[in-house]
C-alpha positions as CSV (number, residue, x, y, z in Angstrom):
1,X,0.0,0.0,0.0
2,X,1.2,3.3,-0.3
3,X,-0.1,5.8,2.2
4,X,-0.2,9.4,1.0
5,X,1.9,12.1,2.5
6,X,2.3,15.5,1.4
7,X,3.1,15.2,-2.1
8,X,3.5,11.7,-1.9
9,X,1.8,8.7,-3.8
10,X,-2.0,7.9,-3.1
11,X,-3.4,4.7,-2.6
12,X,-5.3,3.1,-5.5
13,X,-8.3,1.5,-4.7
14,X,-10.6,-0.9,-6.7
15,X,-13.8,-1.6,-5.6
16,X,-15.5,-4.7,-7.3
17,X,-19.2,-6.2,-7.0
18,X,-21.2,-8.2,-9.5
19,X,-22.5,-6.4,-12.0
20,X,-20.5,-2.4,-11.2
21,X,-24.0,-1.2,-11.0
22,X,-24.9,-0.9,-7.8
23,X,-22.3,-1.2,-5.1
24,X,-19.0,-0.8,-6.5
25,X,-20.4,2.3,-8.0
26,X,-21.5,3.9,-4.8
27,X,-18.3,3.0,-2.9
28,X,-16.2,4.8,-6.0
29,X,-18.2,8.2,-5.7
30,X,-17.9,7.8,-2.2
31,X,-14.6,7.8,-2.1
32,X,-14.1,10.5,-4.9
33,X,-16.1,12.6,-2.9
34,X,-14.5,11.8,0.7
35,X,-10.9,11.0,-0.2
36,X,-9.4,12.2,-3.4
37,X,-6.5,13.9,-0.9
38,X,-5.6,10.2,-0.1
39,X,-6.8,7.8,-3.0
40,X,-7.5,7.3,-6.2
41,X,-10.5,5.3,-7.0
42,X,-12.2,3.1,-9.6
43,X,-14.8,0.3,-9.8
44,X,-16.2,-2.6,-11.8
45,X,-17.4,-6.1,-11.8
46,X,-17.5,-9.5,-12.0
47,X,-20.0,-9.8,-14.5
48,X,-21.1,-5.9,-15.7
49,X,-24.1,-5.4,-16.1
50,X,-25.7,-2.7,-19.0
51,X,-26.3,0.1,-17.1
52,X,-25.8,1.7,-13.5
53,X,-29.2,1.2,-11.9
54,X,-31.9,3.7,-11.6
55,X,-32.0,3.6,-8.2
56,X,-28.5,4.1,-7.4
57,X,-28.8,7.1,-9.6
58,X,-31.6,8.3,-7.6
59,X,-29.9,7.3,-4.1
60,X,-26.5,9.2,-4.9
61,X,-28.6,12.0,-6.2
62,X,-29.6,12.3,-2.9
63,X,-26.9,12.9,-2.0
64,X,-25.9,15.1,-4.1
65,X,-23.3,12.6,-6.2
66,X,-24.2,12.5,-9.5
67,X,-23.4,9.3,-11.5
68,X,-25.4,9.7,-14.4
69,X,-21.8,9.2,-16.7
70,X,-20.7,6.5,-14.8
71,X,-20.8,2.9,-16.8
72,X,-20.1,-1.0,-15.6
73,X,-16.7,-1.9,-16.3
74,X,-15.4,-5.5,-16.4
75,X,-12.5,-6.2,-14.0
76,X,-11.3,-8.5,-16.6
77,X,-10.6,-5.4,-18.5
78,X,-8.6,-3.2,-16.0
79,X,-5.4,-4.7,-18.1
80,X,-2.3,-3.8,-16.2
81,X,-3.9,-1.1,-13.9
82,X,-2.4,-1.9,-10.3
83,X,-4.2,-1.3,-7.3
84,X,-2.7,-1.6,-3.5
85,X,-6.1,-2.1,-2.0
86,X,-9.0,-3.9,-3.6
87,X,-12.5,-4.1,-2.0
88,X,-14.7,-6.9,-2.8
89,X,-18.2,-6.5,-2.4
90,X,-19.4,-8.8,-4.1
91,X,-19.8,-11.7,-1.9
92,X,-18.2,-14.2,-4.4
93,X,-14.2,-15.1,-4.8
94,X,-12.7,-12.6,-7.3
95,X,-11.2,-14.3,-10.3
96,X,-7.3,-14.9,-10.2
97,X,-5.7,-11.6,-12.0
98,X,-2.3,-11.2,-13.3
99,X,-0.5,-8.3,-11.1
100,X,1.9,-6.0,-12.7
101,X,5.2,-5.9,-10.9
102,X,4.8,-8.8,-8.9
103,X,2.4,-6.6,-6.2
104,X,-0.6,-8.3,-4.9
105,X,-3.1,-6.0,-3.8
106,X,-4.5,-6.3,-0.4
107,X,-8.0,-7.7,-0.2
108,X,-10.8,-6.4,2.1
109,X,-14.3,-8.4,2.0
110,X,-16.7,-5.9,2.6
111,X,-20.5,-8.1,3.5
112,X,-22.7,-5.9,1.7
113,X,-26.5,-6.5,0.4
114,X,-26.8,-6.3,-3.2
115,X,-29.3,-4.4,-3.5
116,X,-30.8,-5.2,-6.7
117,X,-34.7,-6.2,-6.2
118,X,-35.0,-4.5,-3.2
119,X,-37.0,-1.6,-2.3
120,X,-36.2,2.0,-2.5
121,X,-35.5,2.5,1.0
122,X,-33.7,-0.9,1.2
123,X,-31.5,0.6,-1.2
124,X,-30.9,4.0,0.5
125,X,-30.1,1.9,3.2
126,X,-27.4,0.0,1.7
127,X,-26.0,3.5,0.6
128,X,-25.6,4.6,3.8
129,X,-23.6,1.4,4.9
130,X,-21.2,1.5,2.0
131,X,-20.3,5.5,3.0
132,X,-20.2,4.5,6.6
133,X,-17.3,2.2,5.3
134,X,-15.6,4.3,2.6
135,X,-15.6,6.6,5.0
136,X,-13.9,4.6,7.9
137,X,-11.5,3.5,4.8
138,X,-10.6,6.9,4.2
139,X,-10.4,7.7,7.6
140,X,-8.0,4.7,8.1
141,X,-5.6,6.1,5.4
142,X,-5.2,9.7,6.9
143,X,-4.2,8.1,10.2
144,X,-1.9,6.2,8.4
145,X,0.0,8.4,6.5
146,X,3.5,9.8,7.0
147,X,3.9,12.9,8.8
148,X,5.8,15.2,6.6
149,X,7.6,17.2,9.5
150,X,5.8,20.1,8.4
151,X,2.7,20.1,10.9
152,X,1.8,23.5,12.8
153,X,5.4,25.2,11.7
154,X,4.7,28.4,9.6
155,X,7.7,30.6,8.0
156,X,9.2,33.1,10.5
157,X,6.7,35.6,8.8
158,X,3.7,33.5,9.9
159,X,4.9,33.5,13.4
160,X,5.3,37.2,13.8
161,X,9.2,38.0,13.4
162,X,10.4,38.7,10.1
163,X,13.7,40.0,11.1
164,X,14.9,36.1,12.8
């Protein structure tokens, strides 16, 4: 993994469920939205489906995320984009996938509801868990960063006394 730091690299994250429609989706503009200072996101699925869902259009929406230009993507098509951290949500193993370099990402299994044929509010619900857990992910990754040396020390101007 590689923790950012001032300047430093950010942590690339993949978030995969079944059909990047639903899930994966969510937890991508989630973490766009909460944690482009410490990662760089992207999503897809096992087996994409045609279109994000209506619903998770209308629950991000909500709050105020707008995915209507988002599309399923394949992980079998991410070709030799590396990730340190992928997320599954999906329930089901994740195929084997050649790494580039050697680096196997880590793997977190996040138990999530797919919430496809549930109702509205089912699915608003299931929203709200997968921030709750970006979130903590991105909170997680701040911690963890490396202090750059540079925290609360301003230039001698800042501080009042030009002239030392």
């Amino acid at each position: 993994m590689n923790p950012a730091g001032q300047g430093g690299p950010k942590t690339r994250i993949l978030f995969v469920c079944i059909g990047n429609s639903c899930r994966s989706q969510m937890a991508e503009a989630f973490a766009r939205a909460y944690g482009n200072d410490v990662l760089i996101a992207a999503s897809a699925g096992l087996h994409p489906a045609f279109s994000v869902a209506t619903d998770t259009l209308h629950a991000m929406a909500a709050r105020n995320l707008d995915l209507r230009d988002h599309f399923p993507k394949s992980i079998r098509h991410l070709g030799r984009a590396q990730f340190d951290i992928v997320v599954n949500l999906s329930g089901r193993p994740l195929p084997d996938m050649p790494f580039p370099g050697n680096a196997a990402p880590s793997v977190r299994e996040w138990d999530v509801l797919d919430p496809i044929g549930v109702s509205y509010e089912e699915h608003c619900e299931i929203r709200d868990q997968i921030e709750k857990l970006v979130m903590n992910l991105v909170l997680e990754l701040r911690r963890d960063r490396p202090e750059t040396g540079m925290r609360g020390q301003g230039s001698r101007f800042s501080q009042g006394n030009p002239e030392s």
